[in-house]
N, C-alpha and C positions, 0 to 999 in steps of 0.2 A: 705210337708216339702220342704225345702230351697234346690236345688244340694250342697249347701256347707256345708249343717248340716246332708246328709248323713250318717249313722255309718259308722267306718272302725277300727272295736272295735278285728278285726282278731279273727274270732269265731271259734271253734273246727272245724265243720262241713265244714268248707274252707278251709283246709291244700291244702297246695302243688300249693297256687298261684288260685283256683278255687273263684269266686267269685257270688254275689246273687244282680241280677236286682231288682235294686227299682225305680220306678217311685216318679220324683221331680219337681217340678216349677225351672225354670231357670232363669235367671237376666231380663229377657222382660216379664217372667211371664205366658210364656207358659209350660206347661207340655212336659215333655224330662225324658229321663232314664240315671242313674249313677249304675253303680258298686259299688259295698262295700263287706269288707273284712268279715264284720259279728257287731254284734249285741250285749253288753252286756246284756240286757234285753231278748234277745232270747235263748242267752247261757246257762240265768238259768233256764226258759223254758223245755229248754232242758235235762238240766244235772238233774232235777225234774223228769222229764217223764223219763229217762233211769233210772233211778234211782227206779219209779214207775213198771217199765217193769222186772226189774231183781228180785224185790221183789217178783212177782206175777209167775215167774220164777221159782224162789227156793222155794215157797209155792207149787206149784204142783208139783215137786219132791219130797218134805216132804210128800205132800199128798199121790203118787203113793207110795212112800217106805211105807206107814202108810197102804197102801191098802183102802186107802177111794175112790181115783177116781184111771181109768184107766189110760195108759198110752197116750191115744188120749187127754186128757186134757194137759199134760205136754210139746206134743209136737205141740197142739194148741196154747199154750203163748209163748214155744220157735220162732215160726214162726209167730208170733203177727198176729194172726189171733182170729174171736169169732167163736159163734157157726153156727148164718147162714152164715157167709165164708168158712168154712169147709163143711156145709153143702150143699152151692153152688157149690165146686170143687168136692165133691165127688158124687154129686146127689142124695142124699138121702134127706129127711127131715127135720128139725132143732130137732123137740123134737125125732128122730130118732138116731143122734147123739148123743143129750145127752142122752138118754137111754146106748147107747154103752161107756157115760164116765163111767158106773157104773163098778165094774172091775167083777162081777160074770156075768153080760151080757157079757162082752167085752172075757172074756175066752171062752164065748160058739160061739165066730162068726167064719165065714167059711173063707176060704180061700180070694175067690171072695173079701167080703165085708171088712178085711183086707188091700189084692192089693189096691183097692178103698184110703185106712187110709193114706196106703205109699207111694202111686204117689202123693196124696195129700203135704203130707209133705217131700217128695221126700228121705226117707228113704229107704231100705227092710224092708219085713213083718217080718223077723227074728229082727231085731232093733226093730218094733213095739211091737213083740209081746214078746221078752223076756227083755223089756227093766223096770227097778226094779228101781230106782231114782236113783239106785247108781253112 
């Protein structure tokens, strides 16, 4: 793209004067970098995916208040994290994890394996463990 056909479509994600490097051809038709305000195209993007995030959000609350999954599910999509990134902060195993989203497993964990849940998500085990979707 042309430096002069740049967006400067002033996107959400650039408040406050903050701006996003894009590389552009310039008038002798070398590559060179402009700033831009933002993107309409990326905006919807965007406002799609947050959109998508909050859904998946309040579906695991639903789910924790309904007692289908624990509450390590609800605060794994609050912290948009999956399963092997939880399972990578906390060191344990992936299908180990999801064992513990089950909520009759997840009542029986110890202490220890708890701590592990809420430094992950940077809670207390008290928030982890009495947390109901409410």
């Amino acid at each position: 793209m042309k430096k002069s056909e740049v967006p400067q479509d002033n996107g959400r994600v650039f408040e406050k004067g903050s701006r996003e490097l894009y590389y552009a051809v310039d008038e002798n038709g070398d590559y060179t970098t402009e700033l831009s305000t933002g993107w309409d195209a990326k905006n919807v993007v965007q406002d799609h995916t947050m959109q998508e995030l909050q859904e998946r959000i309040e579906q695991a609350r639903t789910d924790v208040r309904n007692n289908k999954v624990s509450p390590i599910v609800y605060f794994m999509e609050l912290r948009r994290m999956d399963w092997q990134l939880v399972a990578d902060y906390t060191g344990m195993w992936k299908w180990r994890v999801k064992r513990h989203s089950k909520p009759n497993v997840f009542r029986r964990l110890n202490e220890r394996t708890l701590a592990k849940y809420a430094d992950t998500f940077e809670i207390s085990i008290d928030q982890l463990r009495n947390y109901t979707g409410d």
